[in-house]
Structures are given as C-alpha cells and as structure tokens.
C-alpha positions as CSV (number, residue, x, y, z in Angstrom):
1,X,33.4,8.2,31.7
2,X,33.6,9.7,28.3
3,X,31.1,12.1,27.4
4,X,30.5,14.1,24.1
5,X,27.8,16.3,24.2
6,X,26.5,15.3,27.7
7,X,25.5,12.1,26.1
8,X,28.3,9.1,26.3
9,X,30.0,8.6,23.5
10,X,29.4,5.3,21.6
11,X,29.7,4.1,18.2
12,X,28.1,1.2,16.2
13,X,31.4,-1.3,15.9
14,X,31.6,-1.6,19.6
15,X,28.0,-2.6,20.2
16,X,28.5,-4.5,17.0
17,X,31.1,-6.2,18.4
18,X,29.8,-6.6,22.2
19,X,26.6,-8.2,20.6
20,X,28.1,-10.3,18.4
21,X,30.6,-12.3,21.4
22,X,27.5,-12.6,23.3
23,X,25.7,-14.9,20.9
24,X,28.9,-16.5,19.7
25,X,30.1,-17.2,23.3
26,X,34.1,-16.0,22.6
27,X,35.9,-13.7,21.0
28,X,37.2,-16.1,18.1
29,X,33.8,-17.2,16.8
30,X,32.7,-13.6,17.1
31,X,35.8,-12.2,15.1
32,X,34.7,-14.8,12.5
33,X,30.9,-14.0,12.1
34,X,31.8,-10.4,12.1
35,X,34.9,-11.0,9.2
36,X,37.3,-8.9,11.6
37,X,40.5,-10.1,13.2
38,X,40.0,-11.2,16.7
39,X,42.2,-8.6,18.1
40,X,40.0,-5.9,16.6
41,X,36.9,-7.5,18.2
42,X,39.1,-7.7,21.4
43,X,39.6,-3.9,21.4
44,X,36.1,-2.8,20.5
45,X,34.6,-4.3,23.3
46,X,37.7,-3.1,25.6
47,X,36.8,0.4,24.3
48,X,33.2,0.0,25.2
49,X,33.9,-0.7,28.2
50,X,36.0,1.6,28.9
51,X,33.9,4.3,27.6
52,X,31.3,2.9,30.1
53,X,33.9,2.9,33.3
54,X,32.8,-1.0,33.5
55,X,33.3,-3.8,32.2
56,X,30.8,-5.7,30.2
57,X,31.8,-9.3,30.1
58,X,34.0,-12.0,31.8
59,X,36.3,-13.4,29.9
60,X,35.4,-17.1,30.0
61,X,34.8,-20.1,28.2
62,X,31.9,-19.2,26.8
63,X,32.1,-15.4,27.7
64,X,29.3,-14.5,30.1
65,X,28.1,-10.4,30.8
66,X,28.5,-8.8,33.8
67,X,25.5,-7.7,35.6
68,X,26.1,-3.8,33.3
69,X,26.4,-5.5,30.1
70,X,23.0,-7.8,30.9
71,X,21.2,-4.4,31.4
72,X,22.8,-2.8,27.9
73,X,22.3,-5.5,25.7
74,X,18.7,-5.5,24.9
75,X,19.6,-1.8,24.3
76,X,22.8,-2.8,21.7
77,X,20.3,-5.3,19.9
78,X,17.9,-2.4,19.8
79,X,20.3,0.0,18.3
80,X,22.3,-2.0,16.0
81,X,18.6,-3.2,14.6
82,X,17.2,0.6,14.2
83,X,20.8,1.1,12.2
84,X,19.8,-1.8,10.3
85,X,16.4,-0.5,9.4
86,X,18.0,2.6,8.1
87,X,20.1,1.4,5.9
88,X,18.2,-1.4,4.7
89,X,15.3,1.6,3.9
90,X,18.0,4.1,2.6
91,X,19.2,1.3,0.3
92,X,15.8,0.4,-1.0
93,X,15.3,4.2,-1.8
94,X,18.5,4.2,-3.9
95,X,17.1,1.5,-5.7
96,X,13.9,2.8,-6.6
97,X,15.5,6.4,-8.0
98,X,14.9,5.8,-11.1
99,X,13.2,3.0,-13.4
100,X,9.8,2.6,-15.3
101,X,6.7,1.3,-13.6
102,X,4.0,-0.5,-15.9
103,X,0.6,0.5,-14.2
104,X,-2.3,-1.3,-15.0
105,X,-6.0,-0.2,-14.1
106,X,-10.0,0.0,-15.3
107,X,-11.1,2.9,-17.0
108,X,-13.1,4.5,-14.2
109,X,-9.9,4.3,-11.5
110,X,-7.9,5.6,-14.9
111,X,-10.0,8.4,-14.9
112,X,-11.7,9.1,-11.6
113,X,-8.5,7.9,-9.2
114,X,-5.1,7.6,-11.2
115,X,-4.5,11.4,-12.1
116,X,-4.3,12.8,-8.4
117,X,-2.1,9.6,-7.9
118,X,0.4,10.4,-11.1
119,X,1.1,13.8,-9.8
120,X,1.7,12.4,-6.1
121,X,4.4,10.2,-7.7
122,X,5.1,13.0,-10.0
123,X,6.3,15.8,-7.2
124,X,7.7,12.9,-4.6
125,X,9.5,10.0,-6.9
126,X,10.2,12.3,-10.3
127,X,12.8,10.0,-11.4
128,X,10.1,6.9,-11.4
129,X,8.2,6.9,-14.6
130,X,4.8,5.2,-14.7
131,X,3.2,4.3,-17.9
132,X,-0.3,3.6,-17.6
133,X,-2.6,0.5,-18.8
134,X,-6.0,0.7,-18.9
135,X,-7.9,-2.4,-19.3
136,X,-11.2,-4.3,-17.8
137,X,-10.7,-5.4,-14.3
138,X,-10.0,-9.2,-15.9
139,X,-7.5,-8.1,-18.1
140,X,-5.4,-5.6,-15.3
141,X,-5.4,-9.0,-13.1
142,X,-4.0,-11.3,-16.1
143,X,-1.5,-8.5,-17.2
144,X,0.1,-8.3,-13.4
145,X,0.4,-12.5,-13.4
146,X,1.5,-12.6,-16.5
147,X,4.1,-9.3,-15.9
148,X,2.9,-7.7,-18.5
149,X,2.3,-5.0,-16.2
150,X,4.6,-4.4,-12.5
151,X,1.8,-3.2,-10.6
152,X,-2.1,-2.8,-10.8
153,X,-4.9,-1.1,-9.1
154,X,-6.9,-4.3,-7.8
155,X,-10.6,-4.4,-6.3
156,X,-10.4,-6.8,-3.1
157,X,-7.3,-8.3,-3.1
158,X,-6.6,-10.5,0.0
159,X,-5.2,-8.6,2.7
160,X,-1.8,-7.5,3.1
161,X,-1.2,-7.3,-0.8
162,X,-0.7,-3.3,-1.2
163,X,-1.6,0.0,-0.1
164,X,-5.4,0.7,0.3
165,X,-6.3,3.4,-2.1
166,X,-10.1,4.5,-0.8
167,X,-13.1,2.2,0.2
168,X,-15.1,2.9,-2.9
169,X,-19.1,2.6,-1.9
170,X,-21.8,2.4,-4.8
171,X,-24.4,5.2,-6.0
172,X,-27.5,5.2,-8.0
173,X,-26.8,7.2,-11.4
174,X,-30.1,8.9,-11.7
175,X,-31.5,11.9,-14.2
176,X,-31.6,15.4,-12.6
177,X,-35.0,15.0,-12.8
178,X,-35.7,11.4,-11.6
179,X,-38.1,11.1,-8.6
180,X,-35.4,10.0,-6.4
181,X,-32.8,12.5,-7.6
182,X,-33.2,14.5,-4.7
183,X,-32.9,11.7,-1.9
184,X,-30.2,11.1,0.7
185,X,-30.2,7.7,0.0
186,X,-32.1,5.0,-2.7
187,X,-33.0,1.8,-1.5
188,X,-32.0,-0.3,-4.3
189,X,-36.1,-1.9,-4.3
190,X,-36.9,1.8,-5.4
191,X,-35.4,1.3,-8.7
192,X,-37.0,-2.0,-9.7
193,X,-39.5,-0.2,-12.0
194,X,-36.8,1.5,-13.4
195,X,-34.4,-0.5,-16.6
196,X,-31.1,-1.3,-15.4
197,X,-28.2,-0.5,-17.4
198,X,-24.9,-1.7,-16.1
199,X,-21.3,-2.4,-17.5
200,X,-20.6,-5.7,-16.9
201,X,-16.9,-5.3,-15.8
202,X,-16.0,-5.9,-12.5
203,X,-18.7,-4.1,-10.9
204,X,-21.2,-6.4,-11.9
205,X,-20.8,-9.1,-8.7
206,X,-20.9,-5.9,-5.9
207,X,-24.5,-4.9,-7.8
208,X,-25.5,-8.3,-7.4
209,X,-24.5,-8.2,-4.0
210,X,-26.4,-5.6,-3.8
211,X,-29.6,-7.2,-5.1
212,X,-29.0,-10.0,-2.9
213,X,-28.2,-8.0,0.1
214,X,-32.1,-6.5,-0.4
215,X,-33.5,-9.7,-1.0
216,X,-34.3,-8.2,-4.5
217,X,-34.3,-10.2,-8.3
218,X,-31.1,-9.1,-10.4
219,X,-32.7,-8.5,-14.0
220,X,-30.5,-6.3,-15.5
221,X,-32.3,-4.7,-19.1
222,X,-28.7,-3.7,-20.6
223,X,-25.1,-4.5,-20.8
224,X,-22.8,-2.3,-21.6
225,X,-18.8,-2.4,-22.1
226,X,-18.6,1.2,-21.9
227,X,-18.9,3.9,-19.4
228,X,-19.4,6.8,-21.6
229,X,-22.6,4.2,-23.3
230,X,-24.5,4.0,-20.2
231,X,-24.0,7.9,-19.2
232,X,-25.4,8.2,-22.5
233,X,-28.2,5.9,-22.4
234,X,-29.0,7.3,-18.7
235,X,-29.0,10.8,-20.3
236,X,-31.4,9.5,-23.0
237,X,-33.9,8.4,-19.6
238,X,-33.3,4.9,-20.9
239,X,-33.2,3.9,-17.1
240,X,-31.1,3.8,-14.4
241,X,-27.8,2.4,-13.5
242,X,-25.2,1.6,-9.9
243,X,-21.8,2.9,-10.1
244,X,-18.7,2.8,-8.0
245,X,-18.3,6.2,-6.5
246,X,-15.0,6.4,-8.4
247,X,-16.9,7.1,-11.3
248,X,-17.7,10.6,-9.8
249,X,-15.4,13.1,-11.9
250,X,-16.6,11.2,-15.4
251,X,-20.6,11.7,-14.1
252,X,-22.1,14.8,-16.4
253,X,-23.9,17.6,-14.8
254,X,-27.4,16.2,-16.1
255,X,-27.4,12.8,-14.1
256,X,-26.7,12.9,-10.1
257,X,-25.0,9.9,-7.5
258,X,-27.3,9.0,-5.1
259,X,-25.6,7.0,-2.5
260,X,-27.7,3.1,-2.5
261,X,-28.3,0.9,-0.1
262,X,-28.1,-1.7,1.6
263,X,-24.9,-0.1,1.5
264,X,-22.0,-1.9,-0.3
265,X,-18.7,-1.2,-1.3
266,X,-15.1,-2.5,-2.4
267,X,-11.7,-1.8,-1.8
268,X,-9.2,-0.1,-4.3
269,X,-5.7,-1.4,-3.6
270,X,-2.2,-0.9,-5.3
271,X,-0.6,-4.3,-5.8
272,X,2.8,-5.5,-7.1
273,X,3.4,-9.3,-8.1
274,X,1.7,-11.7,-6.2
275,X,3.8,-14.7,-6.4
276,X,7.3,-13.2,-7.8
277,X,9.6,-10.5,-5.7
278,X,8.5,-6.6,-6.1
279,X,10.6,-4.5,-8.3
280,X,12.0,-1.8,-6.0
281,X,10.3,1.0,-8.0
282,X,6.9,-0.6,-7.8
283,X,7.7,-0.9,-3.7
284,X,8.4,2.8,-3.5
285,X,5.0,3.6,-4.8
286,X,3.0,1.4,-3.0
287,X,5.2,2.9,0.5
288,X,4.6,6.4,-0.8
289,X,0.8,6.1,-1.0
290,X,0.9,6.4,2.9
291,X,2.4,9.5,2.9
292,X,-0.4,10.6,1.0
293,X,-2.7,14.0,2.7
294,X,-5.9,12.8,4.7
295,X,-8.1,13.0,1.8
296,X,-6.1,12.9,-1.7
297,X,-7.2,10.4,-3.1
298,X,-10.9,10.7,-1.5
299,X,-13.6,10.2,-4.1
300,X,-15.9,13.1,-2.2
C-alpha cells in the first residue's frame, strides 16, 4: 500500500471518480456526469484501488462495491463534500473583495452601534466600502425592499434573516437628581407621575409593550422626532422618557439609564434582501459579524 507521510496517499479525482460510478451504476454514465473520457474514469478508480491494495467495486452491470469500498464511501462523499465547502466558501470570499455596501440604519444604532461595527469591517474586509444611511426605522425597512440600500440594521426581523447584532433591553432616562436615579431597577408604574417624552420611531410599540406588560395606561405627554429634543427636554426636568439601551454612548453625563421593567427588549439584526439574492459583499458582512470578540458590539 502506498503511503506518503504515514498517511495513504489519496487524491480528490479518484474519490471523485469512485463516487461518481457508484450513483451512476457504470463507468459510461459516470464518465459522462463527470465530462471525462471513460477510460480516465476507468483508471482513477483502478488507481484508488490500487493505492488501497483492494479493490473497490465489481465490475458489473450496474457496478456494485465490494465489502472495502461499502465501508469508504460514506467517507469519499464526506471528503469530496468538505472540498466542496471550501471552495464554494473560498469562491464567495473572492467575490466579496471588493464592492460598495449601501447600509441603512436609525440614528441611535448609527450612533450608539454602527461605529465599532465600521472599524470591524474596516481592519477584516478593507476592500468592502460601506456607505452609511441613516433614516427612521420605517424608512431603513422601505429603502432595503426598495434596494435603495443592500443591507440594513433591522429590529425583529423574523428569524434566520441575518446576524444578531445585541439583544437591546430598555432603560428609564432619568435626571441625576430624579428620585429614582439611584435605583437598580424602575418599575415602569413609578414613572406615571412623571410626563413622558418619547420619540415616536420605532421604539414606540416595545414602550407600549411595556405599559401593557405592567398592566399600566400609555399617555404619553410628548412626541418627539429627535433624540437630541428629548435629552434636551429631559435635561430641562420636563419629564422622563424609555430608551433602547443602544442609546447609551449619546446619553449626557446629567441624565442616567435605569434599566425598567417588566423587562423588555428587541433584537438588532443585520439583514440583506429579503425576497431577492444577497450581494456577495453584503453576505461577507453579515458572516463576519460572528467572528466578532465576546462583547464588541455589547451596549454595557
């Protein structure tokens, strides 16, 4: 028997080859699924087994294995598969090495989320060039159907349609010097004498689900499009509001996140295209978010 390196020595073609008059049955057929001439297919598996020291089939009409080559085949399928997956993911990498990605996202994952993402991308796909949207959650969904955009940063998608970013739970934005400012946790029924001021983008239906959760009314006092407005108008003591804990890095020294409950919170996840094929580029972001460290793109 053959040996290189104390191992036998192999090579794909010939398991190619042995697999491939198994399922056909003969050597013709096989020679013609495989676009070689049939004496080729002939010597490959002739090779194989004489690599082996035994033979592997019996030349029949339709060929059968031997009891050898029914113990190695499971083994050839498994090895010619795991070459397939390599080359398949080696081929999809050469794809992605270059192109621009149109990211689309709200304000707060912009802010709070996207830049320790952009410099992941930055240092491990540098020939991939994202260019970032910001929009309300509505108009990041509409721009991704539409293609205005390749890929988006999407709160609860249904599952299976990216790479989780973070589980992003909801905090009471309180002043400094708010009664409850210094609790572990806020029951959301300790803030109803206190004006709510929410943005009513897409975080509006979780703080109802808060509400409901508690078995509390939903009476909001203000709505406001802008993030940096209700900082503002909770730095002016103008009342209280329930953020995302995404919003942490945009939250001024004067105000404090007090984690709320009943606890509640959403998911963050990068999408491509629902309903039309992934651009290769947008693919090799969404793979490369799991090689992420524990913890980069933690909100903590």
């Amino acid at each position: 028997m053959d040996r290189e390196g104390g191992g036998v020595a192999l090579n794909l073609p010939q398991l190619r080859a042995f697999v491939a008059i198994v399922d056909a049955g003969g050597f013709g057929t096989a020679a013609a699924d495989l676009g070689l001439s049939q004496s080729a297919v002939s010597h490959a598996v002739a090779s194989l087994e004489r690599t082996l020291a035994a033979p592997l089939v019996v030349r029949s009409t339709p060929v059968r294995t031997t009891a050898l080559g029914e113990v190695i085949l499971p083994h050839a399928r498994s090895a010619l598969a795991a070459t397939d997956a390599i080359c398949d993911a080696a081929t999809r990498h050469d794809a992605a090495t270059g192109g621009t990605v149109r990211l689309a996202a709200t304000p707060t994952v912009c802010q709070g989320l996207l830049p320790s993402l952009l410099r992941h991308w930055s240092e491990h796909l540098p020939t991939i060039r994202v260019r970032v949207f910001e929009g309300s959650g509505e108009e990041t969904e509409t721009w991704l159907a539409s293609a205005a955009a390749d890929a988006a940063v999407v709160v609860d998608p249904p599952a299976g349609s990216g790479a989780l970013l973070v589980t992003d739970p909801f905090f009471a934005l309180l002043q400094q010097d708010h009664p409850l400012a210094g609790e572990e946790t806020v029951h959301v029924a300790d803030l109803a004498d206190d004006p709510l001021i929410l943005s009513p983008n897409g975080c509006e239906r979780h703080i109802r689900t808060i509400h409901r959760l508690a078995g509390q009314e939903y009476t909001p006092a203000h709505r406001v499009r802008g993030l940096g407005t209700l900082i503002s108008m909770v730095q002016a003591g103008l009342g209280v509001s329930i953020l995302p804990e995404v919003s942490r890095p945009l939250i001024p020294q004067d105000l404090v996140l007090v984690p709320v409950t009943p606890h509640h919170s959403r998911r963050l996840v990068l999408c491509g295209p629902r309903k039309r094929p992934w651009p290769p580029a947008v693919r090799a972001l969404v793979d490369s978010v799991g090689l992420l460290p524990t913890g980069a793109t933690s909100l903590v």
